[in-house]
N, C-alpha and C positions, 0 to 999 in steps of 0.2 A: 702310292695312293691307297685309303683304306679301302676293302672291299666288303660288299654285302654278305651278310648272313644269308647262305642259303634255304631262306625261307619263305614263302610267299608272304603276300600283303595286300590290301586294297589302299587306291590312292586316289584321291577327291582335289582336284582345285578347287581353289574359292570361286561364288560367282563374281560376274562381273560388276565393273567399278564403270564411274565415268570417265576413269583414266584408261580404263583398256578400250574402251568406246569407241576416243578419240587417240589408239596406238600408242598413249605415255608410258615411258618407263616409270616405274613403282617405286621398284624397291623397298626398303624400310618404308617409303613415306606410308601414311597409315591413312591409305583411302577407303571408306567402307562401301561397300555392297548399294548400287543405286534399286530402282524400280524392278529393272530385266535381272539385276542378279538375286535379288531376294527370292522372285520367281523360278529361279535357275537351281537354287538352294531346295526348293519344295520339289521340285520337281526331281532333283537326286537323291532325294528323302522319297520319293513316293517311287521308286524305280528300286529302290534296295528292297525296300517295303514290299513291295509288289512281287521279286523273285526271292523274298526272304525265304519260303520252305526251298529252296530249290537252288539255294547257293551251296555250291561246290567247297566254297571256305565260309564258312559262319565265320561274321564279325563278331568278336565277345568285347573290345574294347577301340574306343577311339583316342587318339593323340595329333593335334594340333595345334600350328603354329600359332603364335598368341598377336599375332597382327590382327586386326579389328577384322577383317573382310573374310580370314579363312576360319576365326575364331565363329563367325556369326553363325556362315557356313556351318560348323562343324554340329551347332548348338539345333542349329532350323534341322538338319539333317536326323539329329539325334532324337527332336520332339516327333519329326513327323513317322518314324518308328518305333515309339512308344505308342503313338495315337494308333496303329494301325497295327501295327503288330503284339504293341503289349510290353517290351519288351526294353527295359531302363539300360543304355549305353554309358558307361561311365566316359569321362572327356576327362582326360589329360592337356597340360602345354607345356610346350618343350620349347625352347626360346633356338634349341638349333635348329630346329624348322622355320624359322624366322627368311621372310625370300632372301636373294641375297641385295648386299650394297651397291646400287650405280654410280654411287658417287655424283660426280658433277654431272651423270646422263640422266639424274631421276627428276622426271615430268617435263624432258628433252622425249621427241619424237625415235621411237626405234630406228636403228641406222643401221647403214652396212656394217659398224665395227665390229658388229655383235659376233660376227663369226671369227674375227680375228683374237674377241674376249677369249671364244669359247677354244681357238686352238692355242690361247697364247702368248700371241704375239705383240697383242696389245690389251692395258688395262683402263679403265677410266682414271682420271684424278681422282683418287678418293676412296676407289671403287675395290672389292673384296677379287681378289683374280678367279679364272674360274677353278684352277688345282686345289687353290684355299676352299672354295665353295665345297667340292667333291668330297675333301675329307669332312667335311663339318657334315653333310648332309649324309652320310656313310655313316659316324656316328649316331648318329641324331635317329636313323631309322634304325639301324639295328636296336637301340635302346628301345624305340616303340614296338617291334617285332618281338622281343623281350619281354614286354608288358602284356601280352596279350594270351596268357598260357591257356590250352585247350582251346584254343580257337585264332581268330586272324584277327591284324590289327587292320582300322583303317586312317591312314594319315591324310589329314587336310592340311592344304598348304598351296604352294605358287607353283607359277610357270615355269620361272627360273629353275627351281629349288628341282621340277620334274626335268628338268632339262638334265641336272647333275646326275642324277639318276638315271635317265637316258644314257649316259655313259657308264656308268656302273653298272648298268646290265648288257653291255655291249651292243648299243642299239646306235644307233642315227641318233648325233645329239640333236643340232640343230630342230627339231620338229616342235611347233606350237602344239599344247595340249588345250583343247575346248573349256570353257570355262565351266566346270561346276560338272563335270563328264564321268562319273564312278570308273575305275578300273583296275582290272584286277593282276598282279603282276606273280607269274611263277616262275622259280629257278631254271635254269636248262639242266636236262635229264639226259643221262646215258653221257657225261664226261663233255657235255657243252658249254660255251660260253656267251651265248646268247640267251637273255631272257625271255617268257613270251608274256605278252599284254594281250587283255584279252576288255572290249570295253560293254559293260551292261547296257542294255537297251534302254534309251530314255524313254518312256510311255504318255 
């Protein structure tokens, strides 16, 4: 499996959709942002905003998935710290942050397989396995970690996609990430293999 650059990062899910409302799986399908998520999107625009002099890693560039909902995201987060702080975020998209594929489970109800996806042992019809997911999304952020020289990147993108990641930094995959949540994730220090996440305060 590829692993991460040890380097820090900040990481944004999209807000929410009416597919995560009602617990659908997504995937590719390309749902956008309803009422609560466009809301969710400002409000992690105004939370960055808000501890900008006082972030430990300055974001100098964003890189986002180009699906509609975390692309929106990325854009509303990006306006509401130009408005407030000044301060023009360039946006990237990188199609391997793209969530991953459910195959025949997307906008099927989440089920118990999920955990069987995540160790393995079973794949959807269709569906991207989750070893394939780990290295896609291993490249895909190294490459934005990359882009962001003299400062920290932050990547918008899905549940799934943090889940892969979840395991790349040797954490509990299985864990739901909040929708639209800022977070900030550093390497392990003194010869560790656990990452630490650490999540900004929503205000």
């Amino acid at each position: 499996m590829s692993a991460l650059l040890t380097r820090p990062y900040w990481y944004l899910r999209h807000g929410q959709t009416d597919w995560n409302a009602r617990n659908l799986s997504q995937g590719r399908t390309d749902i956008p942002l309803n009422t609560v998520g466009l809301s969710q999107a400002v409000a992690a625009g105004n939370a960055i905003a808000n501890h900008w002099d006082h972030l430990e890693l300055p974001i100098t560039q964003i890189v986002s998935s180009p699906l509609g909902r975390a692309r929106k995201t990325a854009e509303m987060t990006a306006d509401i710290i130009k408005q407030k702080v000044g301060v023009t975020l360039p946006i990237e998209l990188d199609d391997g942050l793209k969530e991953v594929c459910f195959g025949v489970e997307e906008a099927q109800p989440m089920g118990p397989w999920y955990d069987d996806w995540i160790a393995g042992t079973f794949t959807p019809e269709n569906a991207e396995p989750f070893a394939v997911l780990c290295n896609r999304i291993a490249e895909a952020v190294n490459r934005s970690i990359c882009k962001a020289q003299n400062g920290t990147v932050l990547i918008v993108a899905h549940g799934g996609v943090f889940r892969a990641l979840r395991c790349l930094m040797g954490l509990k995959v299985n864990v739901r990430l909040p929708n639209a949540q800022p977070m900030c994730a550093r390497p392990p220090e003194n010869g560790g293999s656990v990452w630490d996440l650490h999540a900004l305060p929503l205000e």
